[in-house]
ROSE-4610 file (N, C-alpha, C; in Angstrom, 1 decimal, always signed):
// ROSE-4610
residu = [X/X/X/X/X/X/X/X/X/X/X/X/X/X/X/X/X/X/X/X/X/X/X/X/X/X/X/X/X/X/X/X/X/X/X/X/X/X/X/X/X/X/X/X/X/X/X/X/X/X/X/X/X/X/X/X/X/X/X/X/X/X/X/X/X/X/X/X/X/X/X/X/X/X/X/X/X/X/X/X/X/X/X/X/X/X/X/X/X/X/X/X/X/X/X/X/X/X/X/X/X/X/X/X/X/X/X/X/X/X/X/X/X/X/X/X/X/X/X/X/X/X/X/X/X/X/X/X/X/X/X/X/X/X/X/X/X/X/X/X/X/X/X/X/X/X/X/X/X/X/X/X/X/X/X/X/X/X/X/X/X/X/X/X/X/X/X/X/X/X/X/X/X/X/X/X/X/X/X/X/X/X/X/X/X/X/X/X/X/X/X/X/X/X/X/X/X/X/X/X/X/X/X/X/X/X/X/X/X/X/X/X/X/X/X/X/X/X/X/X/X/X/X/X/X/X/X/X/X/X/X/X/X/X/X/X/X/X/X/X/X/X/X/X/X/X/X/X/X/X/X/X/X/X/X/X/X/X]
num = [1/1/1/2/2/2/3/3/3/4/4/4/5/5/5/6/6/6/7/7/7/8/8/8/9/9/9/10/10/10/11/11/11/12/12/12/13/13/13/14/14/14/15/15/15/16/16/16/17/17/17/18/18/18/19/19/19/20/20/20/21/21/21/22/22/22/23/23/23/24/24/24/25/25/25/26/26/26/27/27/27/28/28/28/29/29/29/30/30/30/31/31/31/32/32/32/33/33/33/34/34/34/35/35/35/36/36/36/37/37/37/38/38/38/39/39/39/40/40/40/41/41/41/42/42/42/43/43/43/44/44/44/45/45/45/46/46/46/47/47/47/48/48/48/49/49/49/50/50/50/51/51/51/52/52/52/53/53/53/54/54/54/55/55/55/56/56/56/57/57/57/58/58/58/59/59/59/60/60/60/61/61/61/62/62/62/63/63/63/64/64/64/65/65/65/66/66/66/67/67/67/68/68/68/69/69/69/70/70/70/71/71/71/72/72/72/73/73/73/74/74/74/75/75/75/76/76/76/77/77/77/78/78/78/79/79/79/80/80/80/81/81/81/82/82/82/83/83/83/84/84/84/85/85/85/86/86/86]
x = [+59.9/+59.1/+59.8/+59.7/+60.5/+59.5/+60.3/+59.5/+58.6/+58.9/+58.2/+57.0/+57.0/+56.3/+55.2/+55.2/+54.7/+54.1/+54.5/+53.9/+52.9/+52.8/+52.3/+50.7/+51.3/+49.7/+49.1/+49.7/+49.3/+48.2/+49.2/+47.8/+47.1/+47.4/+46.2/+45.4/+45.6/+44.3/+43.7/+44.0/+43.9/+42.6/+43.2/+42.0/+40.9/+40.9/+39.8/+38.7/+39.4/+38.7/+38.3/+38.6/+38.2/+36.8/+37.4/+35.9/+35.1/+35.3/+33.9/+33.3/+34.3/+33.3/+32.6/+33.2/+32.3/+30.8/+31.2/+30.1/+28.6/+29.6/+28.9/+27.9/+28.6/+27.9/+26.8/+27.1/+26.1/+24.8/+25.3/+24.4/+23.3/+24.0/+23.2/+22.4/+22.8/+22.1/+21.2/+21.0/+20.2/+19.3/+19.7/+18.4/+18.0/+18.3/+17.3/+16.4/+17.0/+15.8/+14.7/+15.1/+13.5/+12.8/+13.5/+12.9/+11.9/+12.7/+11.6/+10.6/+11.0/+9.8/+8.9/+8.9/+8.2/+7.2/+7.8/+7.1/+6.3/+6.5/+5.6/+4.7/+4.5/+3.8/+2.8/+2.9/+2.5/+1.4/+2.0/+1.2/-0.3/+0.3/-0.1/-1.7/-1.1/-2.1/-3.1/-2.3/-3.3/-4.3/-4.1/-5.1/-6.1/-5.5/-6.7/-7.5/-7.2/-8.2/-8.8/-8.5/-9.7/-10.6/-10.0/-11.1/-11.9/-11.2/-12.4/-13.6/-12.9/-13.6/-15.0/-14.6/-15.6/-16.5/-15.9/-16.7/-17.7/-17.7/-18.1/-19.1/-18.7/-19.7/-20.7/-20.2/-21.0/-22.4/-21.7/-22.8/-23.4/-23.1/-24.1/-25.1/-24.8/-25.4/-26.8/-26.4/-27.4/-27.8/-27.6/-28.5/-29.5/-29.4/-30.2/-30.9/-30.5/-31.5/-32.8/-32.2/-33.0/-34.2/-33.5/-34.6/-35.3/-35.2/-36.3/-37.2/-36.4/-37.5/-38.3/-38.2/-39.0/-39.8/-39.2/-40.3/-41.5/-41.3/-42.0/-42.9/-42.3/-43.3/-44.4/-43.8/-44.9/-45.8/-45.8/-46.5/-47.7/-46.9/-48.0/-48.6/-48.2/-49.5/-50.0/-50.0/-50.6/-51.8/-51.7/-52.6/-53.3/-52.8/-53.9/-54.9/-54.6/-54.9/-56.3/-56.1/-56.7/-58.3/-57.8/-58.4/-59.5/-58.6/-59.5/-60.5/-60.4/-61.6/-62.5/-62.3/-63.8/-64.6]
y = [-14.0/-12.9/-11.7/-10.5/-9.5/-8.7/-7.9/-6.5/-5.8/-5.4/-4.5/-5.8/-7.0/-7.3/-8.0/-7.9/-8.6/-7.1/-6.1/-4.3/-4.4/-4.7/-4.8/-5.7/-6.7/-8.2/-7.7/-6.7/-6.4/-4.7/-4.2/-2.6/-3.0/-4.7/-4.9/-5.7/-6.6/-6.9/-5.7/-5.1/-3.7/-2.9/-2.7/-2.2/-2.9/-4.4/-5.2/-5.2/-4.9/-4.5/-3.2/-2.3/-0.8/-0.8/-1.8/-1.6/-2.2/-3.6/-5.0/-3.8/-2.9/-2.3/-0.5/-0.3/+0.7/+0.2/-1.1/-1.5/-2.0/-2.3/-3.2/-1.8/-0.3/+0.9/+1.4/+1.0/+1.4/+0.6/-0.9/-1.9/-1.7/-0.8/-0.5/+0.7/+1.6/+2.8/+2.4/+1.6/+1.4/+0.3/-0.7/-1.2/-0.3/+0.9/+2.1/+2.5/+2.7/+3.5/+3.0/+1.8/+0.5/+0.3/+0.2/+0.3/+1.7/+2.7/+4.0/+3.7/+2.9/+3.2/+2.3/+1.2/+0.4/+1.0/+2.0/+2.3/+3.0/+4.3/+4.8/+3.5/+3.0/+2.3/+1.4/+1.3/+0.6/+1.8/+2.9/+4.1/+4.2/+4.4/+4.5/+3.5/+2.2/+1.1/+1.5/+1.4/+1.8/+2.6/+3.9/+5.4/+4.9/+4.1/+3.4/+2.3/+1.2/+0.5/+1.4/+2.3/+2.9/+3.5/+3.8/+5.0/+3.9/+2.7/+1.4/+1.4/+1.2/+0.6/+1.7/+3.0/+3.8/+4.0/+3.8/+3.8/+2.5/+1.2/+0.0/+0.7/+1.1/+1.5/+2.5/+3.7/+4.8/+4.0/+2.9/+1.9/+1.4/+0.8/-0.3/+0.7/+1.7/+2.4/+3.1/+3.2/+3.7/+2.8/+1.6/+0.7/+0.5/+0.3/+0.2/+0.9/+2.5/+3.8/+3.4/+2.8/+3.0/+1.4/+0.6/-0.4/+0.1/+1.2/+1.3/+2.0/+2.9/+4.2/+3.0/+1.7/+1.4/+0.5/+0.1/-0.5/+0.9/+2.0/+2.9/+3.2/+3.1/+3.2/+2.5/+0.7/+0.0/+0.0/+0.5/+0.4/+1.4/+2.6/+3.6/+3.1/+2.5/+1.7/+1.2/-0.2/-0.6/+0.2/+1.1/+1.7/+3.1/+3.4/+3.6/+3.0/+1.7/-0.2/+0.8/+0.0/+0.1/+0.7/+2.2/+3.6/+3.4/+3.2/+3.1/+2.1/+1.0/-0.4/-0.1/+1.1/+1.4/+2.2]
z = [-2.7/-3.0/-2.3/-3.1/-2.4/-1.6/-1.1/-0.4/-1.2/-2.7/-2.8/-3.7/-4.1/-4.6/-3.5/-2.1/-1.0/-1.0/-1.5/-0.5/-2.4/-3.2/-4.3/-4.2/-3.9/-3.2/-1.9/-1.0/-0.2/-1.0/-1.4/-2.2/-2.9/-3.9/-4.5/-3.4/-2.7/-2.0/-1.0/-0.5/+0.6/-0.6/-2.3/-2.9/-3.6/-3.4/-3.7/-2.2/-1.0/+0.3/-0.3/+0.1/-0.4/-1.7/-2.6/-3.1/-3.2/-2.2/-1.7/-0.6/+0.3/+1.0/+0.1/-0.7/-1.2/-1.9/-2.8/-3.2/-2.0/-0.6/+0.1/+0.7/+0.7/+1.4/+0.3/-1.1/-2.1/-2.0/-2.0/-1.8/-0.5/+0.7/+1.8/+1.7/+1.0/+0.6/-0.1/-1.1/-2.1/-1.4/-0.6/+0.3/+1.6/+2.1/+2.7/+1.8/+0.6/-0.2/-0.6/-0.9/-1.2/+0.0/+1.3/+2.3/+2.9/+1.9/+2.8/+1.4/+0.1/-0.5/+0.1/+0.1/+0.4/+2.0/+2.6/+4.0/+3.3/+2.1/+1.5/+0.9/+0.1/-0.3/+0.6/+1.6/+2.7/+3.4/+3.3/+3.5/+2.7/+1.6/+0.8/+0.4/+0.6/+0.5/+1.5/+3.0/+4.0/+4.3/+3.3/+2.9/+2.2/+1.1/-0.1/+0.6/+1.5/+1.6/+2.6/+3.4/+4.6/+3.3/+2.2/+1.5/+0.4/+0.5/+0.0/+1.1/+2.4/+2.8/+3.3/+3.5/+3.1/+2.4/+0.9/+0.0/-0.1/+0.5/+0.4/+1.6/+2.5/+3.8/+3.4/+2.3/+1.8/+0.7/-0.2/-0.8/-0.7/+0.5/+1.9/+2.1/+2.6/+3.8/+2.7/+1.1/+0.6/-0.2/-0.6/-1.0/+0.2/+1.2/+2.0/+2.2/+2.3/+2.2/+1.2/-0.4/-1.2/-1.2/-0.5/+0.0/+1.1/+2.0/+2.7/+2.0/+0.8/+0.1/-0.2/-0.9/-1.9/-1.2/-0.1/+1.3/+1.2/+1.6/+2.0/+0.8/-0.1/-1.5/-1.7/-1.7/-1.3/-0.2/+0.9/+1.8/+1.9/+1.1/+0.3/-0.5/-1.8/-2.6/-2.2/-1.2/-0.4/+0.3/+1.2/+1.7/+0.6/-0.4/-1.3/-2.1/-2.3/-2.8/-1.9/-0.5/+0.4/+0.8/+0.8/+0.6/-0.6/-1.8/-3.2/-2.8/-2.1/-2.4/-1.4/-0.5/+0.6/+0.1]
């Protein structure tokens, strides 16, 4: 093998490096970016279940309201029941 054909196997392998590592810098850019999406998304989730879980707490909190109204309703008919039979 001569010189220039050893300096030939040598620039082609030297540019099959050059672009395993350009591809390998692409391939790293492009897994940062799934990674900041995914931290948004994670964000994101996080805001929604607090504003579930609010809302699950806002529904509790007035079903309940409206089971005392209807306790207190009853307890009024009741003591009108009451009133009327004396």
């Amino acid at each position: 093998m001569t010189n220039e054909e050893m300096q030939q196997v040598i620039e082609g392998m030297l540019s099959v490096q050059r672009e395993l590592q350009n591809r390998q810098l692409a391939f790293m850019d492009e897994l940062e970016a799934m990674k900041l999406n995914i931290q948004g998304l994670i964000h994101v989730a996080a805001e929604t279940n607090v504003k579930f879980e609010r809302l699950v707490g806002y529904s509790i909190n007035r079903e309940r309201d409206s089971l005392d109204i209807q306790q207190d309703i009853l307890d009024l008919k009741r003591r009108v029941t009451q009133l009327e039979q004396r």
